[in-house]
Every structure is written in structure tokens, then in C-alpha cells.
C-alpha positions in Angstrom: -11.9 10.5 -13.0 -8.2 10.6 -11.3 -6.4 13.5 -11.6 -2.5 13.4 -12.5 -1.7 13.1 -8.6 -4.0 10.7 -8.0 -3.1 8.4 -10.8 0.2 8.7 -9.5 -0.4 7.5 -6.6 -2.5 4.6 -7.7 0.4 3.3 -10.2 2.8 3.6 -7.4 1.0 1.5 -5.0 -0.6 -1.2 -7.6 3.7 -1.6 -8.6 4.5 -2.0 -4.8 2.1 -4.4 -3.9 2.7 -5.9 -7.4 6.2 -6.4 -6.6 5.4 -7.7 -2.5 3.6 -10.0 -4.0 6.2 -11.2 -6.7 9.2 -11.0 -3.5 7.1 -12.6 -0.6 5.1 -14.7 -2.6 2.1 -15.1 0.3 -0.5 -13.6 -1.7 -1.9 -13.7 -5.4 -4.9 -11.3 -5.1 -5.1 -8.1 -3.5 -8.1 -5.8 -2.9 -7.2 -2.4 -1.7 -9.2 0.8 -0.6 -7.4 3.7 -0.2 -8.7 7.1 1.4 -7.4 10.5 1.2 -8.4 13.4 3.7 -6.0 16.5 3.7 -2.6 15.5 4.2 -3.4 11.8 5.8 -4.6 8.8 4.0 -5.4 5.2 4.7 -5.4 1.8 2.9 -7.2 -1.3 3.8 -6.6 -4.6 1.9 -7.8 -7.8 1.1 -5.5 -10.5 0.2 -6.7 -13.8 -1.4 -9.8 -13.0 0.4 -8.6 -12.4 4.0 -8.5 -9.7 5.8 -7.7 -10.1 9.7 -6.6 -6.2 9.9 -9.2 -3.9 10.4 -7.4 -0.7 10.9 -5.9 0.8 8.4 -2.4 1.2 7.4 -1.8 5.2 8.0 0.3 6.7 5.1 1.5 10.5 5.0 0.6 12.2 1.5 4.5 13.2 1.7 5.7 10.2 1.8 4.1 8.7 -1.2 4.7 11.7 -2.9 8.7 11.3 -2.4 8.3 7.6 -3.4 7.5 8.5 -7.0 11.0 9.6 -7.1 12.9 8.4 -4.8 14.7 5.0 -3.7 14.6 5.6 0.4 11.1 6.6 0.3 9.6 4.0 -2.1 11.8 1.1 0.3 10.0 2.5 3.7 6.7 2.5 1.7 7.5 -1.3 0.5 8.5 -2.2 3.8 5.3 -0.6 5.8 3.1 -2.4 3.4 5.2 -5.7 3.7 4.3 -5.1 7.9 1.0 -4.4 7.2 0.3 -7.2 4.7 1.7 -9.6 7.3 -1.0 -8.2 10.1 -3.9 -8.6 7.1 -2.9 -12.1 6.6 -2.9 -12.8 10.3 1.2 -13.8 10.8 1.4 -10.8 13.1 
């Protein structure tokens, strides 16, 4: 069970890549594994089954904390998953 951070969290990256997906339209499916170990984390994806990435995207616990609530941080967010999505799909 997630706790209220967590669940956070979740919600704020299933409405990023949500809207990515919406915006860039190069994807319909995503599969994503995110870690947490003290204050770094890591997501892999899948999208529409590929996945030519096999390094993680690094994220710092800050900064997904500060794009709960704020515009700045939620657009750097949007845009490092944007970069990454690009390298999963293979368009470098």
C-alpha cells in the first residue's frame, strides 16, 4: 500500500506522461517502473512496447516534490520526460 507521498507522486507522473502523450502524440501505451532509494529515484518506460533506453531517467525526490505545486518545476519534469521518452523510442 502507497502512502500519501507516494500516491502523490504516482498521480503526478501518470498526469504528465498522460498529457506527453496527449501533446506529442508518439505513443498510446506507457509502462513505467519507478524506484526510490533515499533522496534519488529512477524511472524506466515502455512505450507501445519499445524500449531502446536502458538507463534510467534520474529524478531528484525534490523535484517531484515541488512539481505537485508548482508551474516551473512540473514544466522541467514534463520536459525531462519528453527527452527521455524521445531516447526510449529511439529518435535520440
Amino acid at each position: 500500500m502507497l502512502g500519501p507521498d507516494q500516491e502523490a507522486i504516482k498521480r503526478l507522473l501518470t498526469e504528465t506522461v498522460e498529457q506527453l502523450a496527449q501533446e506529442d502524440k508518439t505513443f498510446n501505451r506507457a509502462k513505467l517502473v519507478f524506484t526510490e532509494s533515499d533522496e534519488r529515484c529512477g524511472l524506466t518506460a515502455e512505450l507501445d512496447g519499445i524500449k531502446k533506453e536502458g538507463v534510467p531517467l534520474p529524478l531528484e525526490l525534490d523535484l517531484l516534490e515541488d512539481a505537485q505545486t508548482g508551474a516551473g518545476p512540473r514544466a522541467q519534469l514534463k520536459e525531462a520526460l519528453r527527452l527521455y521518452f524521445r531516447r526510449v523510442m529511439g529518435q535520440r
